[in-house]
LUMKETOR-598970 format. One record per residue (C-alpha): residue number from 0; residue in one letter; x, y, z. Coordinates in Angstrom, 2 decimals. Layout:
N
num	residuo	xx	yy	zz
NUM	a	X	Y	Z
...
***
This chain:
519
num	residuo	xx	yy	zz
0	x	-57.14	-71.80	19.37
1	x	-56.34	-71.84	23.01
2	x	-59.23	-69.73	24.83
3	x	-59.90	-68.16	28.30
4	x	-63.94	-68.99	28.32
5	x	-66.57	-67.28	30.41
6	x	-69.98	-66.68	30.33
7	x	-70.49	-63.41	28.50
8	x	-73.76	-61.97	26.98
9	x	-74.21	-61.68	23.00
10	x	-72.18	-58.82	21.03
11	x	-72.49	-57.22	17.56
12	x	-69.63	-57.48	15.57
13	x	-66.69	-55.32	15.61
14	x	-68.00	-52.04	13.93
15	x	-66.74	-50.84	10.47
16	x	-66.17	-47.30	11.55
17	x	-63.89	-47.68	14.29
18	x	-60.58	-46.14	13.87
19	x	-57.61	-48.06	14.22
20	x	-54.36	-47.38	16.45
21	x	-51.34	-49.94	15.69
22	x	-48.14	-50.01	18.44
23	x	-45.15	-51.80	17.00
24	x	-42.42	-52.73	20.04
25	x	-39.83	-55.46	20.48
26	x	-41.80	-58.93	20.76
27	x	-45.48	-56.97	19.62
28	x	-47.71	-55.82	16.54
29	x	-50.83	-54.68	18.55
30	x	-53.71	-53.12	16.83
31	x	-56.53	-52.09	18.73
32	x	-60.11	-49.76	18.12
33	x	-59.32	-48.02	21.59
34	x	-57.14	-45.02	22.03
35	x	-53.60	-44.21	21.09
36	x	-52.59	-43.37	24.60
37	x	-54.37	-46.55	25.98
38	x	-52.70	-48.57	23.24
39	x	-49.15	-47.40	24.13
40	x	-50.04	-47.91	28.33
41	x	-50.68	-51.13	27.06
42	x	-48.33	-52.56	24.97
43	x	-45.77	-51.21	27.39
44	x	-47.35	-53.46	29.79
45	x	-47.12	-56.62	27.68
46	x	-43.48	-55.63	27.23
47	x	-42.63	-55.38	30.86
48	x	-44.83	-58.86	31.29
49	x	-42.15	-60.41	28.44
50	x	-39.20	-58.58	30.24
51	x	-40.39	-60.33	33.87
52	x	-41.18	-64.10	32.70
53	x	-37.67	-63.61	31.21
54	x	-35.77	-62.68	34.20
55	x	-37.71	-65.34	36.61
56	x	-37.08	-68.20	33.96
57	x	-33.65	-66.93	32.91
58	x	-34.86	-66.91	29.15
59	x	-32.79	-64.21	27.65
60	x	-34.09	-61.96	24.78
61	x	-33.86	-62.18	20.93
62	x	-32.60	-59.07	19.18
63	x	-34.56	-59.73	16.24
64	x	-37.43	-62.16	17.41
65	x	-40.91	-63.01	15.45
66	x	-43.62	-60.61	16.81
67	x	-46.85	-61.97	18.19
68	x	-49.79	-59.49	16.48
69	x	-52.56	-58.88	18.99
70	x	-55.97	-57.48	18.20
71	x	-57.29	-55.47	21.44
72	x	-60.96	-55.20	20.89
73	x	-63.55	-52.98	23.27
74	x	-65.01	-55.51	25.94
75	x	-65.08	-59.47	26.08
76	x	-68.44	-58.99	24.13
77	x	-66.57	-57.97	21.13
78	x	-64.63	-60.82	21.68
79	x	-67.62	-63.08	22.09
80	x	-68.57	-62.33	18.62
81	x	-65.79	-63.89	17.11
82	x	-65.07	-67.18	19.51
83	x	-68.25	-67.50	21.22
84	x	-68.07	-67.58	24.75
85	x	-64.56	-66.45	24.95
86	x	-63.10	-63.27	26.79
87	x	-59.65	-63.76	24.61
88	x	-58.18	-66.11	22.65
89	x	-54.91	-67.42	21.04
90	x	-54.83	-68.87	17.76
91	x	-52.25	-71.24	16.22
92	x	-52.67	-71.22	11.90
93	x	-50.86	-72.47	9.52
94	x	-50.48	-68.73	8.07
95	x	-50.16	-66.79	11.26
96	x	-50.45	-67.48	14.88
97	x	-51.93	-63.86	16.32
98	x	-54.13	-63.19	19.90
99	x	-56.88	-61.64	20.45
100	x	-58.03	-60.19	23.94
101	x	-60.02	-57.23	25.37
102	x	-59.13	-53.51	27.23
103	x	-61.87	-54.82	30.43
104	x	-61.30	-53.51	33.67
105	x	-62.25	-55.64	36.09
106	x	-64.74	-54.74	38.93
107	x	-63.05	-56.44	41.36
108	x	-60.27	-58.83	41.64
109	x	-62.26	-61.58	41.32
110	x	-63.22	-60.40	38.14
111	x	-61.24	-61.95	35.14
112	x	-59.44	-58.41	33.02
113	x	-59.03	-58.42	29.93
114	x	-55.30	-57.72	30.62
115	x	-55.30	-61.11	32.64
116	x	-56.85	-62.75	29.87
117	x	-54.41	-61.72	27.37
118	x	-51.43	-62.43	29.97
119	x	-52.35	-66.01	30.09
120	x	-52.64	-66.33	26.44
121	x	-49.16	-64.92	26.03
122	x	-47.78	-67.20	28.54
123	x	-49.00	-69.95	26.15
124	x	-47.06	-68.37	23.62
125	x	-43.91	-67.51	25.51
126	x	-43.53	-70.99	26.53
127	x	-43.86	-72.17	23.18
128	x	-41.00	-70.28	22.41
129	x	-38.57	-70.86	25.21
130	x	-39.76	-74.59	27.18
131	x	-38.22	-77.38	24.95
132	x	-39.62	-79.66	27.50
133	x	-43.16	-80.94	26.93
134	x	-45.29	-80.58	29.70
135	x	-49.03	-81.97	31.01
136	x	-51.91	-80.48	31.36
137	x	-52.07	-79.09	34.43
138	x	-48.92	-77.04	34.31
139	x	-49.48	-75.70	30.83
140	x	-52.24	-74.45	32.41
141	x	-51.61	-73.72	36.04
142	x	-48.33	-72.05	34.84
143	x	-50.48	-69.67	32.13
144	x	-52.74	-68.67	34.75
145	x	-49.76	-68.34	37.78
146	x	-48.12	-65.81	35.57
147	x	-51.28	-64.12	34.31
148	x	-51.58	-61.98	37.38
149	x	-48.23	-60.35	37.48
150	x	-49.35	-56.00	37.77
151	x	-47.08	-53.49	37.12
152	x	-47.22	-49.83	38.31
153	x	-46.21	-46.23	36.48
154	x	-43.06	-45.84	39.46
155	x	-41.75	-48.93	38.19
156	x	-42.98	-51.42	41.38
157	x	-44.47	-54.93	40.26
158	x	-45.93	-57.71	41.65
159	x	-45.39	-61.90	40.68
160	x	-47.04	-64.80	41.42
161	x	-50.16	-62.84	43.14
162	x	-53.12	-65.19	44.08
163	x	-55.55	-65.70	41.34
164	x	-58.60	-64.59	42.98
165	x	-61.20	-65.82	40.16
166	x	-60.39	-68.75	40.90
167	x	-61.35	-69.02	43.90
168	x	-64.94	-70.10	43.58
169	x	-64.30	-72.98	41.45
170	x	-61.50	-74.14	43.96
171	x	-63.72	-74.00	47.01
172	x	-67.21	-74.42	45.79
173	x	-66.23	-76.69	42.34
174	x	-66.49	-80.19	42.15
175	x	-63.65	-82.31	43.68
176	x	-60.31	-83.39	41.01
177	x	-58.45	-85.49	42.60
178	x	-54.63	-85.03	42.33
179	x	-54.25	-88.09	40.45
180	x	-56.57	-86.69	38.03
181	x	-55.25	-83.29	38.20
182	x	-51.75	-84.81	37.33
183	x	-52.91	-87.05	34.64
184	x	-56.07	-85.82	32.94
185	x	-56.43	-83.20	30.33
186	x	-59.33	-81.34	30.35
187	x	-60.87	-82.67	27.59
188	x	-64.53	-84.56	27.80
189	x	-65.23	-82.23	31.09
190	x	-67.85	-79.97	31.42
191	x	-67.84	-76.44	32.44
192	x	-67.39	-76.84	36.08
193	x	-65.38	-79.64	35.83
194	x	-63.12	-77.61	33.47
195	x	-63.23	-74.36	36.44
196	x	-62.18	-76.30	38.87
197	x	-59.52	-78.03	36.88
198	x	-57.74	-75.00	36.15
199	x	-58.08	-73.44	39.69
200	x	-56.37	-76.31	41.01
201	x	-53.71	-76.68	38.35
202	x	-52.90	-73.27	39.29
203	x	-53.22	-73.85	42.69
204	x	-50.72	-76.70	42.37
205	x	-48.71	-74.66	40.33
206	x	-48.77	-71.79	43.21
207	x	-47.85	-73.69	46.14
208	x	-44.52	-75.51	43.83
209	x	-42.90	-72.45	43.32
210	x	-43.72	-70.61	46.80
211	x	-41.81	-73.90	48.05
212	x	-39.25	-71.74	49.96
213	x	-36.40	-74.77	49.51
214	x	-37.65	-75.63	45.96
215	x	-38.48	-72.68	44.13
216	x	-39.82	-74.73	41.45
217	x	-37.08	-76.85	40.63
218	x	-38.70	-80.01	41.55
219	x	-41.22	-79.43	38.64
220	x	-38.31	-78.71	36.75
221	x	-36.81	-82.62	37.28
222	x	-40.50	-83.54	37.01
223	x	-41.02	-82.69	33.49
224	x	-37.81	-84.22	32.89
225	x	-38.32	-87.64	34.07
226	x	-41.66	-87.90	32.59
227	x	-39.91	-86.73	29.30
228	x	-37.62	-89.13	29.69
229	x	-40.73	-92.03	29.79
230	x	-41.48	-91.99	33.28
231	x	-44.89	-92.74	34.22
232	x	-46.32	-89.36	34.95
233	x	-47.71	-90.01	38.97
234	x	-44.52	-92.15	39.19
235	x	-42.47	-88.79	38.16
236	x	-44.71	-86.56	40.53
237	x	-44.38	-88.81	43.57
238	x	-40.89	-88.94	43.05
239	x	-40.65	-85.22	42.87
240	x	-43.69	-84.16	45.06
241	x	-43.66	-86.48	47.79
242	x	-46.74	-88.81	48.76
243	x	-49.58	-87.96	46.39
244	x	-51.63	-88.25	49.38
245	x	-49.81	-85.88	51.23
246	x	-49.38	-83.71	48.52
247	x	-53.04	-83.29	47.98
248	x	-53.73	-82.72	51.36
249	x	-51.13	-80.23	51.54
250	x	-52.81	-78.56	48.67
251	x	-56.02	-78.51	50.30
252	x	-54.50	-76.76	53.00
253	x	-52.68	-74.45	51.19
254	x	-55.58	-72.71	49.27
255	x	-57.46	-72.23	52.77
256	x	-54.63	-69.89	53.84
257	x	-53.25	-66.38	53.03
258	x	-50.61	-67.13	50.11
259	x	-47.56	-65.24	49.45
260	x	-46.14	-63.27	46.41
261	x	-43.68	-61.20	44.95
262	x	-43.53	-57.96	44.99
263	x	-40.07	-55.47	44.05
264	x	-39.87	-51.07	43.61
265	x	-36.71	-52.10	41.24
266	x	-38.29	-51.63	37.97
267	x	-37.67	-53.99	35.36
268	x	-35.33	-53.55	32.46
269	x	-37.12	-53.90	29.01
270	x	-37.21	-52.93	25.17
271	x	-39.48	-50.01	25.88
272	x	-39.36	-48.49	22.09
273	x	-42.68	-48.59	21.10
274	x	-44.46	-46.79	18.27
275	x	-48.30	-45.89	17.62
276	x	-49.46	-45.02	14.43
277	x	-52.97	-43.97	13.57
278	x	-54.61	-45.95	11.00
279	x	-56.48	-44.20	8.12
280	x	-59.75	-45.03	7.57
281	x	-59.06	-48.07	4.65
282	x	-56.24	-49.36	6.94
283	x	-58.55	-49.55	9.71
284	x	-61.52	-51.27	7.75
285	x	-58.39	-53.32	6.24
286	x	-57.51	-54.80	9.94
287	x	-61.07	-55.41	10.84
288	x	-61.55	-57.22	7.85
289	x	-58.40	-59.02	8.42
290	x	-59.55	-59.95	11.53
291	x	-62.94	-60.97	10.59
292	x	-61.47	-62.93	7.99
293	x	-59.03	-65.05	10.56
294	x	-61.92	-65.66	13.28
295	x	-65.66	-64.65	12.43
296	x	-67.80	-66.89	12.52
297	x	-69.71	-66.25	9.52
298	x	-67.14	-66.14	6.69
299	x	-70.22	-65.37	4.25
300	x	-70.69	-62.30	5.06
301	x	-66.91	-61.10	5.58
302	x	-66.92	-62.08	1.99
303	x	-69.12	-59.57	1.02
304	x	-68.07	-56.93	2.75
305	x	-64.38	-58.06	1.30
306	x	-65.78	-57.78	-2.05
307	x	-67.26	-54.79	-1.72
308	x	-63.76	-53.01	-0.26
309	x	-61.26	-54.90	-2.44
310	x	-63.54	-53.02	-5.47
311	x	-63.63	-49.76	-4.01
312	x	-60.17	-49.79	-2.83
313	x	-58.37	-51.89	-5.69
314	x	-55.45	-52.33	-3.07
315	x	-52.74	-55.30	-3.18
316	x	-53.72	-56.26	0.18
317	x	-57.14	-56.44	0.21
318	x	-57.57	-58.29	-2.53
319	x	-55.16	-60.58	-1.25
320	x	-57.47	-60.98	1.89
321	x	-60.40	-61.55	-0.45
322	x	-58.32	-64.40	-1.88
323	x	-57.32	-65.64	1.35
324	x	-60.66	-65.88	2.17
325	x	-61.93	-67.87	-1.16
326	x	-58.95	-70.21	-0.54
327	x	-60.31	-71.37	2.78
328	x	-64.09	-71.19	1.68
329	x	-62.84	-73.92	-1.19
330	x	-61.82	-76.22	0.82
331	x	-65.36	-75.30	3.06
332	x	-67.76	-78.63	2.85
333	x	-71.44	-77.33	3.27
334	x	-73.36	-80.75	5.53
335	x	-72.62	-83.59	3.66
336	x	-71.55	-82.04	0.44
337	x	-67.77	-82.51	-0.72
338	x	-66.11	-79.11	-0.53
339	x	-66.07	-77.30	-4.22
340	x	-62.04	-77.51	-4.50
341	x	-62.66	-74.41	-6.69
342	x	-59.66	-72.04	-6.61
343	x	-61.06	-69.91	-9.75
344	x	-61.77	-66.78	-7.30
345	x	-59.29	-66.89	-5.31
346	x	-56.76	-67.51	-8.63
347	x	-58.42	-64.26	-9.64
348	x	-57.85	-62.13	-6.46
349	x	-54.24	-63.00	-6.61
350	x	-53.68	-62.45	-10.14
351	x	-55.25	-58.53	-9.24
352	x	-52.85	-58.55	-5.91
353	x	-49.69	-59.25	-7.95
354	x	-50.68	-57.04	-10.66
355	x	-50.74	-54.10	-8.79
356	x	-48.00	-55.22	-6.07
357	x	-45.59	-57.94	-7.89
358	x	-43.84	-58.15	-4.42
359	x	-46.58	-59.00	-1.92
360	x	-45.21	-61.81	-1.08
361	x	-48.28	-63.88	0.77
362	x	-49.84	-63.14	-2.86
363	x	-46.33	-65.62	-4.15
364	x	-47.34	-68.34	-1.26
365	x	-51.13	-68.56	-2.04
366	x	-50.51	-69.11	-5.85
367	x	-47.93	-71.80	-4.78
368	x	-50.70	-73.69	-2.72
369	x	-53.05	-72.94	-5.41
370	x	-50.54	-74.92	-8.04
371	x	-50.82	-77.87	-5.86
372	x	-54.28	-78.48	-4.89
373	x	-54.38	-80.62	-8.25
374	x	-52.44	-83.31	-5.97
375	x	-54.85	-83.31	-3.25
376	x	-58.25	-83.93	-4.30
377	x	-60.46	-86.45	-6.28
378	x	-59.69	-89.02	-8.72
379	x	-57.65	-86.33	-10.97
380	x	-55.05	-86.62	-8.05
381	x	-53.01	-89.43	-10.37
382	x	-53.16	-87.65	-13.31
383	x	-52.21	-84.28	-11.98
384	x	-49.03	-82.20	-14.07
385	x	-46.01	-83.03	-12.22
386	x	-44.31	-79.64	-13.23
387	x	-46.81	-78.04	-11.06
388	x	-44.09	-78.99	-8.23
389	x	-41.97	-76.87	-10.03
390	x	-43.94	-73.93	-10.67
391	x	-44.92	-74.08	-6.89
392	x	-41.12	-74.12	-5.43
393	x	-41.01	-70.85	-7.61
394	x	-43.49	-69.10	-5.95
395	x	-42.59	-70.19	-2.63
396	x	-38.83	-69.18	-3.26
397	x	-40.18	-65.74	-4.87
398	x	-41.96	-65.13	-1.60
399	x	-39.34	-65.99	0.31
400	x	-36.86	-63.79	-1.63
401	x	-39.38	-61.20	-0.99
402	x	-40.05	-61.81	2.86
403	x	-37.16	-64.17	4.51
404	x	-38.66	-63.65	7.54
405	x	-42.30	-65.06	6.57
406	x	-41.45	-69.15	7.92
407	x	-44.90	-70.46	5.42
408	x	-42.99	-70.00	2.48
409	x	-40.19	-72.21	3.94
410	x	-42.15	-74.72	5.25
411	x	-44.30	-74.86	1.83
412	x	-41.04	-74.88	-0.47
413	x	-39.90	-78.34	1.90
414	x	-43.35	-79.98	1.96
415	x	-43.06	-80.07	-1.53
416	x	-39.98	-82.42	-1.20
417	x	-41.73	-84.22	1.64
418	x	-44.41	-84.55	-0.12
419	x	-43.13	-86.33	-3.37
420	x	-40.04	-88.03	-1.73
421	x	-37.39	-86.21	-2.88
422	x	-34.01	-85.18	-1.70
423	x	-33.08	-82.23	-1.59
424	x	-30.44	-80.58	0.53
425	x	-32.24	-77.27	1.61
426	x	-35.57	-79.40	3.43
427	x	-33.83	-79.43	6.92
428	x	-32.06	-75.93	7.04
429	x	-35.93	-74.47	5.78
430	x	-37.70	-77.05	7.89
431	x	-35.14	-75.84	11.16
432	x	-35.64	-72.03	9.64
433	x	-39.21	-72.27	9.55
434	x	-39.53	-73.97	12.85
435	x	-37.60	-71.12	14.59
436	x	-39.79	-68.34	14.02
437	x	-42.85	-70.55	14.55
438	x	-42.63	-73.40	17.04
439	x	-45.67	-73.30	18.07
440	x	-47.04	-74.72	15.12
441	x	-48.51	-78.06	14.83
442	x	-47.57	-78.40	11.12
443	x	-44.02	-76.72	11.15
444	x	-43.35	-78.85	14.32
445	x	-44.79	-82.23	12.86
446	x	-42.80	-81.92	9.48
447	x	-39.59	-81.23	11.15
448	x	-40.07	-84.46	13.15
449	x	-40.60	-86.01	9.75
450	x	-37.42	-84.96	8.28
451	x	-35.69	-85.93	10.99
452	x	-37.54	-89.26	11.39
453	x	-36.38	-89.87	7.35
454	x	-32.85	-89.05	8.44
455	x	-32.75	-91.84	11.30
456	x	-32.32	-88.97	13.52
457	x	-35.09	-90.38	16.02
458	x	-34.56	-88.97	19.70
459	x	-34.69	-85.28	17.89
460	x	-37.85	-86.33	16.06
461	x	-39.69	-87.84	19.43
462	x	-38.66	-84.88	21.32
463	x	-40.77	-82.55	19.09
464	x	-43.80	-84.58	18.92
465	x	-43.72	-84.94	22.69
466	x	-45.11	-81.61	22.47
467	x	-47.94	-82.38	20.42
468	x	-48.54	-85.43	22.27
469	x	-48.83	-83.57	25.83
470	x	-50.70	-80.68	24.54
471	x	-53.83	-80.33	26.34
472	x	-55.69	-78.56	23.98
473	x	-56.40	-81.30	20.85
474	x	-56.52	-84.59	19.95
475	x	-53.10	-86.27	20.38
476	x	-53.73	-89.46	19.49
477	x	-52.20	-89.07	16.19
478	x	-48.79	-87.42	17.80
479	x	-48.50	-90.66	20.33
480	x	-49.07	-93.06	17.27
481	x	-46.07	-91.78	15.75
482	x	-44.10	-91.78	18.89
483	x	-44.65	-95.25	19.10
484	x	-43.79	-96.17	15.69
485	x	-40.88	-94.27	16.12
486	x	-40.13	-95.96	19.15
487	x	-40.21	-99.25	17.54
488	x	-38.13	-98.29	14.08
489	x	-35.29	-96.79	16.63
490	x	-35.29	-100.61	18.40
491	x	-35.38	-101.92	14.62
492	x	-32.99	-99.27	13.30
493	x	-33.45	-98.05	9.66
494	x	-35.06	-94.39	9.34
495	x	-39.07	-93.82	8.43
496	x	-40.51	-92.96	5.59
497	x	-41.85	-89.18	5.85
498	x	-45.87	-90.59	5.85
499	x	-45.59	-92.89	8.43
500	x	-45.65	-90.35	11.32
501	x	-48.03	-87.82	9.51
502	x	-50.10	-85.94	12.07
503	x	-53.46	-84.86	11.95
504	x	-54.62	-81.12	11.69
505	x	-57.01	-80.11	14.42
506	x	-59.27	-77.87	11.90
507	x	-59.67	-77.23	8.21
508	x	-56.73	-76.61	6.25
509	x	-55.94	-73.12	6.54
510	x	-56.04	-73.68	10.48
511	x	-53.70	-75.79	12.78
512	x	-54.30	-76.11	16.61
513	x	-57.22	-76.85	18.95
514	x	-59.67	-74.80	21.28
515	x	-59.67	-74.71	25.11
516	x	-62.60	-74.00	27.41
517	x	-61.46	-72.58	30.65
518	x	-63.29	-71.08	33.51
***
């Protein structure tokens, strides 16, 4: 999960009895416990916020383009009761990437809106989707949070690139980073201030680039080229940014005077169909549950209160949550214990799902991945039915007869090719299918590489991973192993066997992607 982190007090849960508003648009699925009229203010301001970063960065629009569902809870406490400490957060899983922020107004603009919040999270997500060029740290996030204060009025007038004002005290009373840490460093192993003041002065940086009146931010453009192209990163930055010296004196400066923005009455142009739909009452206990069952803490208790509804209800999709849920908790390892690897629950939730909905299609996914847990675990591993492969790539291409827009079932169907060493002519088109609806994944990313990797087809294959490898929010240890290795094979020639550049998952194996603790 990537997370905007501040210090918030302790929250109940989201309540059970909250009525649910969902707002479908062009790029959204928002659901949120507020008001329909708030809801639709809203999600036409996350529209216009898509419409702007795609006119600044010339990144044109997809007519049919996968949604991003946000949850829009009541305050950051809310919030704080799923992802402790956070006032929003954006989650990258193996079964859905979604965000989750809050409808805050802040006091003052020093104060850090939920709206902000959930404007940086997006920018995550939007360059995900339209940067092919891995980039460091600091500008993944010093660009997030330069965005993340773009405003928009009802006459149409907006505002870009406006200081970031809660910032401010970590910039001028934080502890010191120098630039050559700034450029370098992730923020990982800081500590709280440490990790304020790093992203006040990546935005900082990230400011004072693209008010360059000459520049415009074009140097950081050649920037993250060269050091994509293997040039030492401070080497890259001096090259582009002048004397490092210089430049951080420069950016001293900068922050102690009045900065610019921009500001336009020309209202943006933007896919401004939007429709709200009030949930009845099982649909709204349906999302909260869904949400609980994607981020609460205390998966225990969702389960009851999933067992209880799935009962009551005797609906396709909650017990398909309920199995959803028992899936992960299998595969859940209580202190040194192994996990239980028992799939008899969940087995049974899906077998109710299908029975009363043949065509729910996650239903045809789960019982896939159910087929081949025999493969993964304990000393039965050897000795497991090979035609479970088979029955699997049946219920992965059933699901994805059912839902060809759902990129899982892809991605499952070719792991199970990458996974025994097969050929088979439809990996890369599902692995390159897959990969387009979701590239932010880890594991959709990763396996691509692989395939490519196994085809000899190495410069594509490094290029992905040197995404993984720069991103500031896990471990990537594992992501510049397999550069390397694939840097040597391409000097050896010969393509690499799919295992050789496996990378590691960040969380358990439902989940895919890393937190971040921001100020």
């Amino acid at each position: 999960m990537l997370a905007v982190f501040l210090s918030v007090a302790g929250a109940n849960a989201v309540s059970a009895a909250e009525t649910w508003h969902r707002a479908d648009s062009h790029h959204f699925t928002i659901y949120s416990d507020g008001s329909a009229g708030q809801l639709e203010d809203f999600t036409h301001e996350v529209e216009k916020f898509d419409a702007l970063l795609r006119m600044i960065f010339s990144r044109p629009a997809k007519d049919d383009p996968a949604k991003l569902t946000i949850y829009l809870l009541r305050n950051s406490n809310a919030v704080d009761a799923l992802h402790k400490g956070a006032a929003g957060f954006y989650s990258v899983r193996l079964g859905q990437t979604f965000a989750v922020g809050n409808r805050e107004f802040g006091g003052d603009r020093t104060d850090l809106s939920g709206k902000r919040v959930l404007f940086h999270e997006y920018a995550h997500h939007f360059m995900f989707h339209n940067f092919a060029i891995p980039a460091p740290a600091w500008f993944v996030e010093g660009f997030a949070e330069y965005v993340s204060t773009a405003e928009f009025k009802r006459n149409g007038d907006w505002t870009f690139g406006f200081p970031a004002h809660h910032r401010a005290y970590s910039v001028q009373n934080g502890p010191n980073i120098p630039i050559e840490r700034l450029l370098s460093d992730t923020y990982s192993g800081m500590n709280g201030a440490e990790t304020s003041a790093f992203y006040g002065w990546a935005w900082a940086l990230t400011h004072m680039l693209y008010s360059d009146p000459d520049e415009r931010g074009n140097q950081i453009m050649r920037y993250l080229r060269d050091i994509n192209s293997g040039m030492d990163n401070l080497a890259a930055a001096e090259k582009n940014f002048g004397d490092l010296g210089e430049l951080e004196r420069s950016l001293r400066g900068y922050v102690r005077k009045s900065m610019g923005y921009s500001k336009s009455d020309k209202s943006i142009p933007y896919r401004d169909a939007i429709t709200v739909t009030t949930l009845d009452d099982e649909a709204s206990e349906l999302v909260e549950l869904t949400l609980d069952r994607l981020a609460s803490p205390e998966p225990m208790k969702v389960r009851e209160r999933l067992v209880r509804f799935a009962a009551e209800r005797n609906s396709a999709l909650a017990w398909l949550q309920l199995a959803e849920l028992d899936y992960r908790l299998a595969h859940r390892s209580e202190g040194e214990a192994e996990p239980p690897y028992d799939f008899t629950a969940a087995q049974g939730s899906i077998d109710r799902a299908l029975a009363i909905d043949p065509d729910l299609a996650r239903a045809h996914v789960l019982n896939g991945r159910i087929l081949l847990e025999p493969f993964d675990h304990g000393e039965e591993a050897d000795e497991a039915d090979e035609s479970l492969w088979g029955e699997a790539r049946a219920s992965f291409l059933a699901a994805n007869r059912l839902d060809p827009r759902d990129p899982l079932a892809l991605y499952l169907y070719a792991q199970t090719f990458q996974r025994t060493g097969e050929r088979d002519a439809m990996v890369g088109p599902a692995l390159e299918t897959a990969f387009g609806f979701r590239p932010e994944s880890t594991e959709f990313r990763s396996a691509l590489a692989m395939h490519y990797a196994s085809e000899g087809h190495y410069d594509s294959a490094i290029a992905l991973l040197k995404i993984i490898a720069n991103n500031p929010h896990s471990d990537n240890r594992s992501a510049k192993d397999a550069i390397a290795r694939l840097e040597q094979a391409k000097a050896g020639g010969g393509p690499v066997p799919v295992g050789a550049i496996a990378i590691e998952s960040e969380e358990d194996e439902e989940e895919s992607g890393a937190s971040t603790k921001a100020g």
